[in-house]
C-alpha positions in Angstrom: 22.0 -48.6 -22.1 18.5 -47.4 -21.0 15.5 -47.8 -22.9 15.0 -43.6 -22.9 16.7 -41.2 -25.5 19.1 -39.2 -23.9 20.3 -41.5 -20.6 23.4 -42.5 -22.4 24.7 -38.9 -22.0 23.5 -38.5 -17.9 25.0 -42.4 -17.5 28.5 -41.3 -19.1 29.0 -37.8 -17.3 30.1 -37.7 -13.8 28.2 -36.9 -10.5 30.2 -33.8 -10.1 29.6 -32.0 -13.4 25.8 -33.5 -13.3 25.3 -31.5 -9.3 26.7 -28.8 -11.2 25.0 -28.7 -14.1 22.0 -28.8 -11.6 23.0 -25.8 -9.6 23.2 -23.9 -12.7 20.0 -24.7 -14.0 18.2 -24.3 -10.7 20.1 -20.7 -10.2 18.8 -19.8 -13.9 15.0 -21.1 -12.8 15.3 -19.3 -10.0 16.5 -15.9 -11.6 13.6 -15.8 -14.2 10.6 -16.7 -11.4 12.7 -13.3 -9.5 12.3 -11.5 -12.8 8.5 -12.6 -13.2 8.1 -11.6 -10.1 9.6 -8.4 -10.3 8.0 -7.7 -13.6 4.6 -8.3 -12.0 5.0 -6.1 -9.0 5.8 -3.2 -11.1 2.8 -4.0 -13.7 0.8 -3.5 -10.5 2.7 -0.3 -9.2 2.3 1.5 -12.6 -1.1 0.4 -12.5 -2.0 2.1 -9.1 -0.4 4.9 -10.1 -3.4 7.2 -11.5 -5.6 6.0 -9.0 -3.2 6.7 -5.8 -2.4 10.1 -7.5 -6.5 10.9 -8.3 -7.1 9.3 -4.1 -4.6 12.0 -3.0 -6.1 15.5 -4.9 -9.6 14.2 -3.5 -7.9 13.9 -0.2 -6.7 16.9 -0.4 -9.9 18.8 -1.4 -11.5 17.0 1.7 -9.1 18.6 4.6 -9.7 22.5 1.9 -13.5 21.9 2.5 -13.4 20.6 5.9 -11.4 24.0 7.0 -14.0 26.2 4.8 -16.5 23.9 7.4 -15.0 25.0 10.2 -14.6 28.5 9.1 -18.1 28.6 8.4 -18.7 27.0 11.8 -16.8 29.9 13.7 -18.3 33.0 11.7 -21.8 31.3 12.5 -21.2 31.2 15.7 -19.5 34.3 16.3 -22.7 36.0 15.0 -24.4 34.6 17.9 -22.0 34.0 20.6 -19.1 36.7 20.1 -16.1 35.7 17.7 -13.4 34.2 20.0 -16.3 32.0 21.7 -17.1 30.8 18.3 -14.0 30.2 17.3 -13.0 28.4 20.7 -16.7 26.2 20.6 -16.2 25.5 16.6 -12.3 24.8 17.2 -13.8 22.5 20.2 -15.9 20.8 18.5 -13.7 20.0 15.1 -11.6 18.3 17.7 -14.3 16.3 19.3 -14.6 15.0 15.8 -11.2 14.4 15.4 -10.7 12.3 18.5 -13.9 10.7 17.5 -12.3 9.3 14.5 -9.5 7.9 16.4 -10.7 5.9 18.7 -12.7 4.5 16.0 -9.4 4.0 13.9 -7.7 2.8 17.0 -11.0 0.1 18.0 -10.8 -1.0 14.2 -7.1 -1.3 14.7 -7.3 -3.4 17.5 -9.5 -6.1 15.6 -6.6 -7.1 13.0 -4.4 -8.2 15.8 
């Protein structure tokens, strides 16, 4: 007999049912940290929700007022340089921009590697 309450009962049962008894209780530890886990990651998810949703209406009034910027680019320009030229040199110079931005994106890329 060992000094501790409870030892009688691991002493008497054999290795066996005790290795199983173990599995079982390590499966069950293992199944609640998965549903912590889980419970946490969608917490987070619901969370991000509004402000993913709000990100992508403001993203979408950027490219409506970037094209109204263009627009206004091109009838500028016509005014001064005939319509299609304006529209080319605006057109031109949007993408100018545009590749601009990605190399940037693509240099700030390269820096997480």
């Amino acid at each position: 007999m060992m000094a501790g309450g409870g030892q009688d009962e691991v002493e008497d049962k054999p290795i066996g049912e005790l290795f199983g008894q173990l599995i079982d209780e390590g499966k069950a530890y293992a199944r609640a940290e998965l549903g912590l886990v889980k419970a946490t990651a969608e917490a987070k998810a619901e969370a991000a929700k509004k402000p993913v949703l709000l990100g992508a209406g403001a993203l979408l009034f950027l490219i409506a007022g970037v094209v109204v910027l263009c627009m206004t680019m091109a009838l500028a320009l016509a005014t001064l340089i005939g319509p299609l030229a304006g529209g080319l040199l605006a057109s031109l110079i949007t993408f100018a921009i545009a590749y601009g931005l990605f190399l940037w994106a693509r240099q700030e890329a390269g820096k997480l590697k």
